[in-house]
C-alpha positions as CSV (number, residue, x, y, z in Angstrom):
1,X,0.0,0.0,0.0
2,X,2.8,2.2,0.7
3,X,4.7,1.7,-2.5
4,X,1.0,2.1,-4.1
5,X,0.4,5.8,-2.7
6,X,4.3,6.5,-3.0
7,X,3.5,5.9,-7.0
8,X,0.4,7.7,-7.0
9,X,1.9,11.1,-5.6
10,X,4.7,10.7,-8.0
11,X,2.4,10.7,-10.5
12,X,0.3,13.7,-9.3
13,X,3.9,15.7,-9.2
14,X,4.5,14.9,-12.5
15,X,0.9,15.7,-14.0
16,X,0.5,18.9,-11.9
17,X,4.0,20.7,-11.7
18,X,4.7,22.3,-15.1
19,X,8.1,22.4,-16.4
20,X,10.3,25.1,-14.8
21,X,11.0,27.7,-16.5
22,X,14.3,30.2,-16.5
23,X,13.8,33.1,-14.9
24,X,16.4,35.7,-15.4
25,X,13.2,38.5,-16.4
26,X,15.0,38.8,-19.8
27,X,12.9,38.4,-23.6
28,X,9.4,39.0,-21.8
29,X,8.5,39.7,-25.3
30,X,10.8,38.5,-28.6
31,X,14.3,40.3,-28.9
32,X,14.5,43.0,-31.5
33,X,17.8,43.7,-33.2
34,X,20.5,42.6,-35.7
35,X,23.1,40.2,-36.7
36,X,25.7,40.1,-38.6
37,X,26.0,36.9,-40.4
38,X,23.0,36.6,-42.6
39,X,24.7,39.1,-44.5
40,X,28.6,39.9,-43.7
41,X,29.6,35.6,-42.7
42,X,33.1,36.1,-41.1
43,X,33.7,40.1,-42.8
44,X,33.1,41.9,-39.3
45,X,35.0,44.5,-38.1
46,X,34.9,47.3,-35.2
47,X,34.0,49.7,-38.0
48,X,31.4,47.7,-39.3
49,X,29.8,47.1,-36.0
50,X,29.7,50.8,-35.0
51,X,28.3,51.6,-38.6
52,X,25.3,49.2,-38.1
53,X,24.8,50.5,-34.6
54,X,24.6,54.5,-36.1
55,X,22.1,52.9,-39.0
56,X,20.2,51.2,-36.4
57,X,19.5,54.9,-34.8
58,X,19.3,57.0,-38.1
59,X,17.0,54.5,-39.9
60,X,14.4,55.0,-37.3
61,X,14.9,51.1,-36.3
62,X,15.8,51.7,-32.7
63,X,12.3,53.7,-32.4
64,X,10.6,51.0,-33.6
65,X,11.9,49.2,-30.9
66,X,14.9,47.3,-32.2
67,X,17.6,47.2,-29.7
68,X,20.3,44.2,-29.8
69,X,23.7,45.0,-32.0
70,X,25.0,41.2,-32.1
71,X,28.5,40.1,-34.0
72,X,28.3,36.9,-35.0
73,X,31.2,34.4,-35.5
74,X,34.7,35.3,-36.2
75,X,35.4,37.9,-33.7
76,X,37.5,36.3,-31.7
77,X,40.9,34.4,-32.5
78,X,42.7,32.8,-30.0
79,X,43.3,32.2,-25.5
80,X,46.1,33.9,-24.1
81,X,47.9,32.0,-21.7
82,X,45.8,33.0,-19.1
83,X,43.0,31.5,-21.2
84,X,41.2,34.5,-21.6
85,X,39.2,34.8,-25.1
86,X,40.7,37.2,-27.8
87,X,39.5,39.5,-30.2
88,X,40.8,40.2,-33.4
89,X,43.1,42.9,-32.9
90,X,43.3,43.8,-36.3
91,X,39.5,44.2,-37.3
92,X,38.4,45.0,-33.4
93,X,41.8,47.4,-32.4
94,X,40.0,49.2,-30.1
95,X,38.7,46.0,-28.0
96,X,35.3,44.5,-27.3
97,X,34.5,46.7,-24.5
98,X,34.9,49.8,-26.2
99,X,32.9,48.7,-29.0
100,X,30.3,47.7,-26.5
101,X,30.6,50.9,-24.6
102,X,30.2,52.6,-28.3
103,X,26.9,51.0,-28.6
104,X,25.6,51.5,-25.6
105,X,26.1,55.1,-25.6
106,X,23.6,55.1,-28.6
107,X,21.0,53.8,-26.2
108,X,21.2,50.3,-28.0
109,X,22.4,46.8,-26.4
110,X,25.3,44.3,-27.2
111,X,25.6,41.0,-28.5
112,X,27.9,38.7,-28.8
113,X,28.6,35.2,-30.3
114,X,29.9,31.9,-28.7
115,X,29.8,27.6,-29.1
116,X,29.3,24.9,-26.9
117,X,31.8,23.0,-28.9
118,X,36.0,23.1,-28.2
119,X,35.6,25.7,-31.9
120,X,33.0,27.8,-33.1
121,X,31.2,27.0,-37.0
122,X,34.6,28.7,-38.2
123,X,36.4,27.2,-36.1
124,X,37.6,29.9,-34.0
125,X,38.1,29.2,-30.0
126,X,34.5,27.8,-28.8
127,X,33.3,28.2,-25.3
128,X,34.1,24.7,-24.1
129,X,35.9,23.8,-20.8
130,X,35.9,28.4,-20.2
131,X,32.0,28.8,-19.9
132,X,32.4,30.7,-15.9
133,X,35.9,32.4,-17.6
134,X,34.0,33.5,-20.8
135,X,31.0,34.6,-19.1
136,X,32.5,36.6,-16.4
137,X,34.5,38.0,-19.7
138,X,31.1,38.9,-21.6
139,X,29.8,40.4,-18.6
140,X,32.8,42.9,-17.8
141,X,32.5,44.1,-21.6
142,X,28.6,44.8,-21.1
143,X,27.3,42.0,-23.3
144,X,23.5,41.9,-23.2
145,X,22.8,38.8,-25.4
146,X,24.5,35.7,-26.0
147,X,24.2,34.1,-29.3
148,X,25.1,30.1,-28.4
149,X,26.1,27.6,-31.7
150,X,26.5,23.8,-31.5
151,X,29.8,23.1,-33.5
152,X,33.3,21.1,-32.5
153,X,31.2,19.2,-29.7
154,X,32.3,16.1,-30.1
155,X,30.8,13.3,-27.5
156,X,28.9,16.3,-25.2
157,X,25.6,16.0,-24.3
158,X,23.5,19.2,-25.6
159,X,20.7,20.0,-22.9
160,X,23.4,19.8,-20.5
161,X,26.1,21.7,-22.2
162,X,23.9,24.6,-23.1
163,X,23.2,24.4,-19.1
164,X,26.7,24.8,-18.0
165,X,26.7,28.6,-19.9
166,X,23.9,29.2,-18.2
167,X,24.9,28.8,-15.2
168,X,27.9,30.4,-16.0
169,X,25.9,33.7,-17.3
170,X,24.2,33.8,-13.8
171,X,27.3,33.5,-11.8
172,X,28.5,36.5,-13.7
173,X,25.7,38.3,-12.3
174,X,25.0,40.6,-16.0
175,X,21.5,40.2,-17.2
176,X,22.2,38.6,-20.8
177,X,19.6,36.8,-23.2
178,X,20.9,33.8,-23.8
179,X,20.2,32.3,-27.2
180,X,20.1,28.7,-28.0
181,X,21.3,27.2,-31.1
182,X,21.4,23.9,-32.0
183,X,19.5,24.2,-35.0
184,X,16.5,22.0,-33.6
185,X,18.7,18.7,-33.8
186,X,17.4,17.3,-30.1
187,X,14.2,19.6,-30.1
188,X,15.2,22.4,-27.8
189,X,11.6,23.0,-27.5
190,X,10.9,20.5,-25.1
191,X,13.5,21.4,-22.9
192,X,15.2,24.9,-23.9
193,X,13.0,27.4,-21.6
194,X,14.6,25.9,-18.4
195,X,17.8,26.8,-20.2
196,X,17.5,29.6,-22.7
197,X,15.3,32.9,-23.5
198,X,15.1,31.6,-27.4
199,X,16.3,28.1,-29.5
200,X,16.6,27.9,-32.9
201,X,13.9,25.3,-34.3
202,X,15.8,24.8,-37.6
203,X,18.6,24.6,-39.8
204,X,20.0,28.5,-41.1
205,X,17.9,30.5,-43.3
206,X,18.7,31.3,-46.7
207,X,17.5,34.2,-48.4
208,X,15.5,32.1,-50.6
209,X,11.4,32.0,-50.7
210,X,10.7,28.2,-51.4
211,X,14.4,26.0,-51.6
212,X,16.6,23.7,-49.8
213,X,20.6,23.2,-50.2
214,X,23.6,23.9,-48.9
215,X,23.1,27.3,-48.1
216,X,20.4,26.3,-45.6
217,X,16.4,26.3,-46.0
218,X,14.1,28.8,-47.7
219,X,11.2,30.8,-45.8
220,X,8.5,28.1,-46.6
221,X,10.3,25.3,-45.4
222,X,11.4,26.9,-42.4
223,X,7.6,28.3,-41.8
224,X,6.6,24.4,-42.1
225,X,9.1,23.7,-39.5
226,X,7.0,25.8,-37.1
227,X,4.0,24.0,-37.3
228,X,2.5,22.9,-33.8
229,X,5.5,24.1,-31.5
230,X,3.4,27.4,-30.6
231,X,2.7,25.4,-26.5
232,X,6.5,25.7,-26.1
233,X,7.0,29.6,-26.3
234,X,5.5,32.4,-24.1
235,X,7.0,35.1,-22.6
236,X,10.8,34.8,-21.6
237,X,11.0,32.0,-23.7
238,X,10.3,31.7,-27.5
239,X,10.7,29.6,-30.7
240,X,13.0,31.1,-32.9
241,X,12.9,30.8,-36.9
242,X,15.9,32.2,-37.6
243,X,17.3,35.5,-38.5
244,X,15.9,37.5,-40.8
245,X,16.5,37.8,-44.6
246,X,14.5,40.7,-45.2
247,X,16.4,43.5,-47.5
248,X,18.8,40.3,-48.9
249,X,18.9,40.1,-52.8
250,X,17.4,36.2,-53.2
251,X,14.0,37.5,-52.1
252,X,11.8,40.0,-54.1
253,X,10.4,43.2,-52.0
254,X,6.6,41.2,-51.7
255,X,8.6,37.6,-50.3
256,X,10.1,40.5,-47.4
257,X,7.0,41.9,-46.7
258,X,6.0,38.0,-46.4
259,X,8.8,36.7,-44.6
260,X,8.4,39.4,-42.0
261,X,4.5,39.6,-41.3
262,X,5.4,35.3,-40.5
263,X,7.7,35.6,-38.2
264,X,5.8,38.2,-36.5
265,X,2.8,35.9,-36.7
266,X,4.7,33.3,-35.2
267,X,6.1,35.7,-32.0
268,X,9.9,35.2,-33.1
269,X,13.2,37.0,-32.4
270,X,13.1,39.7,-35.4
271,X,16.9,40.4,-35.8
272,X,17.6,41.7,-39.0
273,X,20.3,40.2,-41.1
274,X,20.7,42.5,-43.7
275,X,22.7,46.0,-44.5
276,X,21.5,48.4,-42.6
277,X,23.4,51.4,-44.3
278,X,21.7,50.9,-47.8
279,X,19.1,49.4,-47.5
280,X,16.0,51.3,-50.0
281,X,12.9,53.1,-48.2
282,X,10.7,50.5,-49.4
283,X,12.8,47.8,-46.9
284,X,13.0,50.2,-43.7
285,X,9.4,51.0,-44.7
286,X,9.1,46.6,-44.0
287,X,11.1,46.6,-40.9
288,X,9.9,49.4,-39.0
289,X,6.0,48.8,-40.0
290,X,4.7,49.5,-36.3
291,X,1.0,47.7,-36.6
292,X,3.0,44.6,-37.6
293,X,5.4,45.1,-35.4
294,X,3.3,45.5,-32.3
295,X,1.4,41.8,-33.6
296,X,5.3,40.4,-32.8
297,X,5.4,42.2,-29.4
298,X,2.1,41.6,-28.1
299,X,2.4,40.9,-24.3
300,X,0.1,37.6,-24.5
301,X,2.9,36.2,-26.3
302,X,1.5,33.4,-28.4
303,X,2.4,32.1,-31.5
304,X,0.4,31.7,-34.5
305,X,-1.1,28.3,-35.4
306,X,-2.2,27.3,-39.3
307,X,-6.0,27.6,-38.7
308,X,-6.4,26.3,-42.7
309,X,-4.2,24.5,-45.3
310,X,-5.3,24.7,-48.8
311,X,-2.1,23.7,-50.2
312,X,-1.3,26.7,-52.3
313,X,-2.7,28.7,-49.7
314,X,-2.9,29.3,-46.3
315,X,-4.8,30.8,-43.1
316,X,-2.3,31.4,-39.6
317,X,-3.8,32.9,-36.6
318,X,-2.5,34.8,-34.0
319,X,-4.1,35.4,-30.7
320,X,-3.5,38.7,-29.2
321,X,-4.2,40.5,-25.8
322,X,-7.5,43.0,-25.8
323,X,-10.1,40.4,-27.3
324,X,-8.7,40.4,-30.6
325,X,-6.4,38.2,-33.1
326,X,-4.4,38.4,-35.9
327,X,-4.6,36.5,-39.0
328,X,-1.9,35.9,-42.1
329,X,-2.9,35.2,-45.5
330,X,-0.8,33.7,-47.0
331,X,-0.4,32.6,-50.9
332,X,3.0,30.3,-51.8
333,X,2.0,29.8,-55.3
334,X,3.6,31.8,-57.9
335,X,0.3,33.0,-59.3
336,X,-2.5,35.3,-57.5
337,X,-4.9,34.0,-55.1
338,X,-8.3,35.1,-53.4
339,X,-8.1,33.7,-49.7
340,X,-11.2,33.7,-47.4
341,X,-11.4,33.6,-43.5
342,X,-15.1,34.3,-42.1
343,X,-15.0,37.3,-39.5
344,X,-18.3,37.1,-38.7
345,X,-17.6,38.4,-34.8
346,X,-15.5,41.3,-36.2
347,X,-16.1,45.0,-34.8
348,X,-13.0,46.1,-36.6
349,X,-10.6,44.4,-39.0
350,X,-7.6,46.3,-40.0
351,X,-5.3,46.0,-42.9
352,X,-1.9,46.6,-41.4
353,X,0.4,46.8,-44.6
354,X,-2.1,49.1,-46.3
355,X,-3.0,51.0,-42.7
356,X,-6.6,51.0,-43.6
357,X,-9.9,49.4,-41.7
358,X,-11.3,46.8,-44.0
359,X,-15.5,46.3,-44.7
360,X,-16.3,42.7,-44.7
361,X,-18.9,41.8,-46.8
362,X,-22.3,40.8,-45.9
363,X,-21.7,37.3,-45.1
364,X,-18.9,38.5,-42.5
365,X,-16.5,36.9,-45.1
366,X,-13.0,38.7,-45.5
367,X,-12.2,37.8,-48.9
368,X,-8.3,39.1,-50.2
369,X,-6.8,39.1,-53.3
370,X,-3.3,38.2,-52.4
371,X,-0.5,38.2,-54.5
372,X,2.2,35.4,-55.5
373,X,4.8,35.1,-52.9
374,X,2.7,37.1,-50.5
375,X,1.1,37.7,-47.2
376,X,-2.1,40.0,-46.5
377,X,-1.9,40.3,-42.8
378,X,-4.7,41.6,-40.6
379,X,-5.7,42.9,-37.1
380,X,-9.2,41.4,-36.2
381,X,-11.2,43.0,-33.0
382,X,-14.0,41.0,-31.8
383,X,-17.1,42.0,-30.3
């Protein structure tokens, strides 16, 4: 009888405590900013970074709430014999800390990049065996987000390797979001938010609209990807796509106003990959819509789910706080489309590319004419 209601209130603990979550009051809703390696790879300099930061301001990105300056890989070059990390002298002369201090004086936060793994992707010195050294490192530079790969790592064991950093980022006692990235390999979304503020669900993106190769997985395959993983984000903790390719030359202006009103559906990190310097009206016009914007930000936190599959076409919804929802038309076929969704509860249904309130017919059907390659996205308020 004993070993009977032993098993029974093992069972109850297991049913009724939900998975613990990490708590470092970081990524309440999904980090805005940008990245360096969608665009630049291993070409990053101290110049470039500082350049990026100034666009971020003068674009009117940092208004629209982006905030995270992030290098990615190949920054660093070597340990000293104190086994301190290193930064490139030659393309970073003035030091991390001072390029960190450079950006935060522009009212903006700093990221940074690290691996799990003994080397980084390119191979430069990973994180392995120094996580405490590294982190207490990050944290007297003023690093606010850790970007964490999943290269060199031999025999290690992921969930608990991504742990140690963790750990490691706490004992430095700097609040930093810590981003996971193992590229979805042992489903990070069943166990990341104990861990992490965001995991990558996939392989890298390529600026691409519908492909697969070498260079990593278009927008449609990765938006397939996010199917029925929605339950494991929420606030401090959130599925993440990818980086953006918005503004990148494999995808035509209508496949960037697409890419970004899905990821923004799907409550991801929106950290722009592209050049912020040159980039046309028409793409700051993409990135700093605020209507879609605020759909990404919403405090409820949720992620869209497909509501209906036509094949060529598409239906996501979004639930959003103050009784009302958002909903993504999408058409992936290369020829135009009219998509349906009935409103019939609708009090208000706003067209947030064109800015304009929509009139639904009389059936409380919203029908759209959407375009190839294209998204007509939507604020619904319901009565």
């Amino acid at each position: 009888m004993k070993r009977f209601i032993l098993s029974i209130l093992t069972l109850l603990f297991f049913v009724v405590v939900p998975a613990r979550a990490l708590e470092n009051g970081m990524a309440l809703t999904p980090p805005l900013g940008w990245n360096s390696w969608n665009r630049f790879g291993c070409d990053v300099s101290e110049k470039l970074i500082k350049e990026m930061a100034d666009a971020m301001v003068t674009s009117g990105m940092k208004d629209a709430g982006y905030q995270y300056v992030v290098i990615d890989d190949c920054w660093q070059v070597r340990r000293d014999d104190q086994g301190n990390i290193v930064p490139d002298p030659e393309r970073f002369p003035s030091g991390i800390k001072a390029l960190g201090d450079y950006i935060h004086s522009k009212g903006l936060k700093f990221g940074i990049y690290s691996d799990a793994g003994t080397g980084t992707c390119q191979n430069r010195p990973g994180s392995r065996g120094y996580e405490f050294q590294d982190a207490r490192q990050y944290a007297a530079w003023g690093v606010d987000y850790l970007k964490y790969d999943w290269c060199n790592h031999s025999t290690q064991e992921v969930k608990s390797s991504y742990a140690i950093m963790r750990d490691a980022l706490k004992a430095a006692g700097r609040p930093i979001v810590f981003s996971l990235c193992d590229w979805g390999l042992e489903e990070p979304w069943k166990w990341g938010a104990d861990i992490g503020n965001l995991w990558r669900t996939t392989e890298d993106i390529t600026d691409c609209w519908d492909c697969t190769g070498l260079a990593g997985l278009g927008v449609m395959q990765i938006l397939d990807l996010e199917v029925d993983l929605g339950r494991f984000a929420g606030p401090g903790h959130w599925n993440d796509p990818d980086m953006l390719e918005v503004g990148n030359p494999g995808l035509s202006l209508e496949e960037s106003r697409a890419h970004f009103s899905l990821w923004c559906m799907l409550a991801a990190p929106l950290m722009a990959g592209n050049d912020l310097r040159t980039m046309p009206p028409e793409i700051r016009e993409i990135l700093t819509n605020p209507e879609v914007i605020a759909v990404d930000q919403d405090p409820l936190g949720r992620q869209a789910v497909k509501a209906r599959d036509y094949g060529d076409t598409e239906v996501w919804r979004k639930e959003l706080s103050g009784h009302s929802a958002a909903y993504g038309l999408l058409n992936r076929s290369d020829t135009p489309k009219e998509i349906s969704v009935p409103l019939r509860s609708a009090k208000q249904v706003r067209d947030l590319w064109k800015h304009q309130d929509l009139r639904l017919s009389a059936d409380g059907v919203l029908r759209a004419n959407v375009p190839a390659h294209a998204v007509v996205m939507v604020k619904v308020v319901r009565e």
